[in-house]
N, C-alpha and C positions, 0 to 999 in steps of 0.2 A: 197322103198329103195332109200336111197339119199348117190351117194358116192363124196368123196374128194381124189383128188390128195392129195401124198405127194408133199407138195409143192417145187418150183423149188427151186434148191440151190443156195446159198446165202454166200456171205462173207466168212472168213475164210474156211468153207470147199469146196467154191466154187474152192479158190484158191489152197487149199491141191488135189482137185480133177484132178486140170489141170496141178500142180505140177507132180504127182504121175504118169498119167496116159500113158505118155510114157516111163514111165520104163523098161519094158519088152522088145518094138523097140532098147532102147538107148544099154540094157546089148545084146542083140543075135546082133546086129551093131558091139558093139566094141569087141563078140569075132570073128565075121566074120574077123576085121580088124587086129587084133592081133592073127591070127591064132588057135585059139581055140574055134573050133566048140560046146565043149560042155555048153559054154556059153548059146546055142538056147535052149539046156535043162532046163536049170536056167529061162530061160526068159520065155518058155513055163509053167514052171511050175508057174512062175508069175500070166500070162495068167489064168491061170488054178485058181487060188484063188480071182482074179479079176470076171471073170463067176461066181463061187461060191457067191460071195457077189452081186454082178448085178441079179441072180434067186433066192437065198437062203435067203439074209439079208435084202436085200434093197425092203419095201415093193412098191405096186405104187399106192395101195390107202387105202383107209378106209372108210366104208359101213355100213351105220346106216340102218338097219331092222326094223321094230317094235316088234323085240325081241333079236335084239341083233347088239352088234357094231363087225363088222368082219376088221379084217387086211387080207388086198390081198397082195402077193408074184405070182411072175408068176409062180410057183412051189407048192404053197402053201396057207392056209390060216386058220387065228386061230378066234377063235368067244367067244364073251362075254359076256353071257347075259344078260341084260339092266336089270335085278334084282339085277346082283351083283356090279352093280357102284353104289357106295354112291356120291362121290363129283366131278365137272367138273371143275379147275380154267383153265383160260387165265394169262400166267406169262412171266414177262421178265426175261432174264438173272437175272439180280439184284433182282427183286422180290425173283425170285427160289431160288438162293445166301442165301438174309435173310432167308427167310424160310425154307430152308436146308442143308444150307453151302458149300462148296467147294467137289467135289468128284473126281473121278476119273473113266476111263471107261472101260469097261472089255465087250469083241467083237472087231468088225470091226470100225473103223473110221479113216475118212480124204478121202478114198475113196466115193467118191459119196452120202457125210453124214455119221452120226453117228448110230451104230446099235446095240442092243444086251442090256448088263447091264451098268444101271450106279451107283454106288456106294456111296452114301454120309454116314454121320458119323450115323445114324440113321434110312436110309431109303436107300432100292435098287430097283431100276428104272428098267423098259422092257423101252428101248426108240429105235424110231424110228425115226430122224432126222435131217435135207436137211439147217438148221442154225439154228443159236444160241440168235437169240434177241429176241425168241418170241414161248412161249408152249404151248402147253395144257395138262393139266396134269387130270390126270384120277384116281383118287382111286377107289379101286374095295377092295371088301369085303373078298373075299376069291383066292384073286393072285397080286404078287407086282402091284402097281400103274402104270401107264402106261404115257410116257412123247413123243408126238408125234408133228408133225410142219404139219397138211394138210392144203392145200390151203385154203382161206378163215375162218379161224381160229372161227373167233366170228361167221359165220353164224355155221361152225360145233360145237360151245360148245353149240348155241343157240339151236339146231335141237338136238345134245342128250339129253341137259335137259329138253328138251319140252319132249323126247321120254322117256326116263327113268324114272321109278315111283319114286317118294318121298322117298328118305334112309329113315329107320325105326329110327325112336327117341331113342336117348341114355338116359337113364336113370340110 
């Protein structure tokens, strides 16, 4: 088994992460200061959807088996087995762009990376991702393609298509 971090965050969500993440401080502060306790509620309940994405969305690695690629969650983990990936690319933003146009995301992001679906005009993404210059995109034969950022990028497309057997020829 050979696993990869998601890789560290980066760029834009680097910045949405550090933006966002005293939210919950900033709202139970100003109802402390403005008399209105139940601010801490609101802020808690913040708290409370920040956790859920930190256990539930935000994986922390991905783990090539010789029979399948698993995504780890501290809570959780989903497995794919190395039969059903037909195609592994290495993509940039603009790459991805041409070859599938502009979309938009449906889940969690900006906290701690992008998580959940992404939508373009043709094609809906499982992505799990820490920035944005740099993918791996994973089609799978029988579940949306998968668009993920782990650490060392080209050594993990290298090690699944060495793992994964040859897609079956279309004809």
């Amino acid at each position: 088994m050979t696993t990869f971090r998601l890789a560290p965050l980066r760029g834009l969500l680097l910045w949405l992460t550090v933006a966002v993440l005293p939210l919950p401080l900033l709202i139970g502060w100003a109802g402390s200061a403005a008399g209105t306790p139940a601010l801490w509620w609101v802020a808690g309940f913040i708290g409370a959807i920040y956790a859920v994405v930190w256990v539930y969305m935000r994986p922390t690695s991905f783990e090539i088996t010789p029979t399948s690629l698993d995504i780890v969650w501290p809570v959780r983990r989903h497995s794919t087995s190395l039969d059903e990936i037909v195609d592994v690319a290495l993509l940039t933003l603009s790459e991805f762009r041409n070859r599938y146009g502009i979309g938009y995301r449906i889940g969690a992001g900006g906290l701690w990376g992008g998580f959940g679906l992404y939508k373009t005009k043709d094609v809906t993404f499982q992505f799990y991702i820490s920035h944005m210059d740099r993918f791996v995109v994973i089609d799978r034969q029988n579940d949306r393609p998968l668009m993920i950022t782990p650490e060392n990028p080209d050594d993990f497309a290298a090690e699944l298509r060495a793992q994964a057997p040859a897609p079956p020829t279309r004809q």
